[in-house]
MIBA-280222 format. One record per residue (C-alpha): residue in one letter; x, y, z. Coordinates in pm, whole numbers, plus 50000, padded with zeros to 5 digits. Layout:
<nodes>
NODE; r; xx; yy; zz
NODE; A; X; Y; Z
...
</nodes>
This chain:
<nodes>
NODE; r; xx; yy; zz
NODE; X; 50000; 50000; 50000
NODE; X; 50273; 50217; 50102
NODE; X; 50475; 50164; 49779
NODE; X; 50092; 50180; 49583
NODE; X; 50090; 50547; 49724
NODE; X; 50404; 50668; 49576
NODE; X; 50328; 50456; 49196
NODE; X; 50057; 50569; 48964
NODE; X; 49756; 50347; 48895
NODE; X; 49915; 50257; 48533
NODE; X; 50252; 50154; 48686
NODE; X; 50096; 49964; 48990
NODE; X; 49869; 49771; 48758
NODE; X; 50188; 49714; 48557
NODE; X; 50342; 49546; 48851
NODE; X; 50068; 49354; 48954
NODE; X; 50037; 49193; 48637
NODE; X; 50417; 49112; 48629
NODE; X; 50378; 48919; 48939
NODE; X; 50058; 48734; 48860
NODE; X; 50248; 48639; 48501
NODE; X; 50532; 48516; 48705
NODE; X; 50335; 48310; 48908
NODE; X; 50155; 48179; 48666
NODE; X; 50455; 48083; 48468
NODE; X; 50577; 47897; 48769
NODE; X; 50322; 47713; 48859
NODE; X; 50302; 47587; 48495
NODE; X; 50683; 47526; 48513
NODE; X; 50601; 47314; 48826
NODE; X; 50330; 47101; 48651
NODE; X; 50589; 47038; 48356
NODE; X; 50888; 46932; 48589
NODE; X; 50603; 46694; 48790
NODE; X; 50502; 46535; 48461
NODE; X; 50832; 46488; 48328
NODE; X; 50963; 46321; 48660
NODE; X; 50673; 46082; 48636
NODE; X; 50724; 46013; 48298
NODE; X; 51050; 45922; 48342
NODE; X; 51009; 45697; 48626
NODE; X; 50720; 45502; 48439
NODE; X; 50998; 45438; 48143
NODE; X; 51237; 45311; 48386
NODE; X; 50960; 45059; 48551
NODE; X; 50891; 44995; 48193
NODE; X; 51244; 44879; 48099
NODE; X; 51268; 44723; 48399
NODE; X; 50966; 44461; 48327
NODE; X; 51109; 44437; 47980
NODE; X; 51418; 44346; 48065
NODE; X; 51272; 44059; 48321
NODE; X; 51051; 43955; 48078
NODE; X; 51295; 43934; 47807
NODE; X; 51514; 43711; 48074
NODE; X; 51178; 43465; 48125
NODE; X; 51182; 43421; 47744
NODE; X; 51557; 43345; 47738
NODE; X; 51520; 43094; 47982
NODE; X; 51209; 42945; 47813
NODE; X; 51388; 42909; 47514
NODE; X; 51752; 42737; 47701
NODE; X; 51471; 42486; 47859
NODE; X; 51307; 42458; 47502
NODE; X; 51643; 42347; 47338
NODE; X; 51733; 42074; 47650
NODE; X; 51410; 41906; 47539
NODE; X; 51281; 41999; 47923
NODE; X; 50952; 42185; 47980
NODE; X; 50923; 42534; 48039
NODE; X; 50921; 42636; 48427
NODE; X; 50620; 42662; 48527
NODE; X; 50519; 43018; 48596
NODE; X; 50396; 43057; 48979
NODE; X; 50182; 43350; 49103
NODE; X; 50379; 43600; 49301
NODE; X; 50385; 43529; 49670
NODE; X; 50748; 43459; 49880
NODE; X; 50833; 43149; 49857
NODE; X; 50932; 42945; 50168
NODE; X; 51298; 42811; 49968
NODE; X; 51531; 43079; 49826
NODE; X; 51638; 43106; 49504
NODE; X; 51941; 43021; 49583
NODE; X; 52160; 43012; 49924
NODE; X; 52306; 43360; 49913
NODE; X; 52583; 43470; 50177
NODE; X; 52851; 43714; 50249
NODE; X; 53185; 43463; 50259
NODE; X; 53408; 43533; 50601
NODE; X; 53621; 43833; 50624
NODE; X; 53951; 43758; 50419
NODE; X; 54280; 43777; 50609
NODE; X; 54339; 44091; 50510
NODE; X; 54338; 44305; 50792
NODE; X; 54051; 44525; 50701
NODE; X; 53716; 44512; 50915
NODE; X; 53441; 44365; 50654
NODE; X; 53219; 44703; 50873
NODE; X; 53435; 44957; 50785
NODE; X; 53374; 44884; 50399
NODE; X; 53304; 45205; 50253
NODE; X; 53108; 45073; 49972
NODE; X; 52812; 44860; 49997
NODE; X; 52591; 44636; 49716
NODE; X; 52254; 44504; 49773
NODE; X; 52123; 44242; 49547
NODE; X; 51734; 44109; 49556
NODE; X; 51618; 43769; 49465
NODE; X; 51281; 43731; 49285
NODE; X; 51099; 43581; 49603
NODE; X; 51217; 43911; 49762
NODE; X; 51515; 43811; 49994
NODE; X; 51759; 44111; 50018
NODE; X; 52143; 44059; 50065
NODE; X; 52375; 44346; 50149
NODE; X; 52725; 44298; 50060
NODE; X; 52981; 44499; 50218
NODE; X; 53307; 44590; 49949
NODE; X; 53605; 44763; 49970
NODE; X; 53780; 44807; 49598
NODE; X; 53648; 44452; 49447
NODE; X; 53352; 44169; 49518
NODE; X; 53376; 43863; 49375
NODE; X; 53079; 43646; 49348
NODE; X; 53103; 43270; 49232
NODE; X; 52975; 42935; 49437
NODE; X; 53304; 42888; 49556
NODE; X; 53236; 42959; 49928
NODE; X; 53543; 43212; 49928
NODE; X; 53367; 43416; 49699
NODE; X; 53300; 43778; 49886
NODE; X; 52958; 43693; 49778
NODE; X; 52857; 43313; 49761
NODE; X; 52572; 43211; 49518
NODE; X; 52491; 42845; 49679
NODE; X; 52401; 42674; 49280
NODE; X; 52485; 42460; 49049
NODE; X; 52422; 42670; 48757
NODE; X; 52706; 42969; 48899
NODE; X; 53037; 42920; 48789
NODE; X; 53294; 42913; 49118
NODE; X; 53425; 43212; 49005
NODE; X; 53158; 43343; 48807
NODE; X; 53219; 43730; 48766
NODE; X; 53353; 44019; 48952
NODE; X; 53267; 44394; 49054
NODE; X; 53571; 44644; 49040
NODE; X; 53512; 45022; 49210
NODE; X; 53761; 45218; 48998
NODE; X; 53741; 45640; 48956
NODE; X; 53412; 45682; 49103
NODE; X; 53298; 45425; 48884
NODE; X; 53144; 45030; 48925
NODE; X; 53293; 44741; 48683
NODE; X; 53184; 44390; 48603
NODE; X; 53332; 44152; 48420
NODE; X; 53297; 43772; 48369
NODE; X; 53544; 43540; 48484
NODE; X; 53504; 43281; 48217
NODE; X; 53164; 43121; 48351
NODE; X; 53028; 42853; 48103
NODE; X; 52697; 43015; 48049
NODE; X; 52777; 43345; 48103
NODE; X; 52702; 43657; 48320
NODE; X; 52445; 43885; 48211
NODE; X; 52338; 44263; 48313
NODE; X; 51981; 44382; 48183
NODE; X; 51959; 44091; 47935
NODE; X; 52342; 44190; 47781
NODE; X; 52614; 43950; 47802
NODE; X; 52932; 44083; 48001
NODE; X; 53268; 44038; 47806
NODE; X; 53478; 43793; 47926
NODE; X; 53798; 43908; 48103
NODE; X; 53730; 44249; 47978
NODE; X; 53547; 44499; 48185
NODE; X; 53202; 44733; 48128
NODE; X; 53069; 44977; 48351
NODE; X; 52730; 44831; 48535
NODE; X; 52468; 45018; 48754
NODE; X; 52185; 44945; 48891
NODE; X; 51982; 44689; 48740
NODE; X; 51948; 44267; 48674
NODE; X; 52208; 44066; 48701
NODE; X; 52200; 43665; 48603
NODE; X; 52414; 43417; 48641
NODE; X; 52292; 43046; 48455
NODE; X; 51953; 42998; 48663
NODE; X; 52003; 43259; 48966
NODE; X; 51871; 43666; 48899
NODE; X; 51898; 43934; 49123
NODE; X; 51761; 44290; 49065
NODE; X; 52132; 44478; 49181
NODE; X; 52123; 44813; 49344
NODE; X; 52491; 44990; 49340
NODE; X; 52571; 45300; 49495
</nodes>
């Protein structure tokens, strides 16, 4: 009001519309930035149920080719056995504290058990029961594949497994590194959804 009393009509009017265009602009800015959020998280589910769904198919057709029936697809409730017996291996004689890791990788089995793997600059995860992360089945190579932490980024590569280690439905190289994030990872008949970082 003050300010109102010193301004003509015309210039106060002038203001007042500035504001209420700048507010308007915004809130529409707001909606935009909302919506594209959301539409980028609905991709990302998307791509996510592709890629498991593309892994189901793969795994139809491996069973198709052995002459052995599909796996039978069962609704979605927790089932009482695990996928497969999952388990950090002992702390390696190395004089570091397996708590004082600074770096940390949780992987989730389809039936919904979640393991959280402590790591310092490498994990290695095989059946061999030495691995930093032991997969407890016959279709995992004993030293199946390994995760590097190198210049602020994560690296897998495939130690020469029979059947081969795969992130979102890609093959890893063998003895050759690619950068990985967050996603699946399978290894012969065991998955994981992987969340790094």
């Amino acid at each position: 009001m003050i300010v109102g009393s010193f301004l003509s009509p015309a210039l106060t009017f002038t203001i007042a519309a500035i504001l209420l265009l700048v507010s308007i602009v915004s809130f529409v800015l707001f909606i935009k930035i909302n919506r594209r959020n959301k539409k980028i998280f609905d991709t990302r589910l998307m791509e996510y149920n592709h890629i498991v769904e593309r892994i189901k198919q793969q795994e139809e057709e491996k069973a198709k080719l052995n002459k052995k029936p599909a796996p039978e697809r069962r609704p979605a409730v927790v089932e009482k056995k695990p996928v497969a017996e999952v388990k950090p291996a002992p702390a390696k004689n190395t004089g570091r504290n397996i708590a004082d890791a600074p770096r940390r990788i949780q992987f989730m089995a389809p039936n919904g058990a979640s393991y959280d793997v402590p790591m310092f600059d490498s994990l290695t995860i095989g059946s061999d029961p030495n691995s930093d992360l032991f997969v407890d089945n016959p279709t995992v190579a004993k030293a199946q594949c390994k995760i590097l932490y190198s210049g602020g980024k994560y690296m897998i590569e495939d130690l020469g497994s029979e059947d081969g280690t795969y992130v979102d439905g890609n093959r890893v190289p063998t003895n050759s590194t690619i950068e990985v994030k967050t996603g699946v990872l399978q290894m012969g008949k065991v998955t994981f959804f992987m969340t790094i970082g």
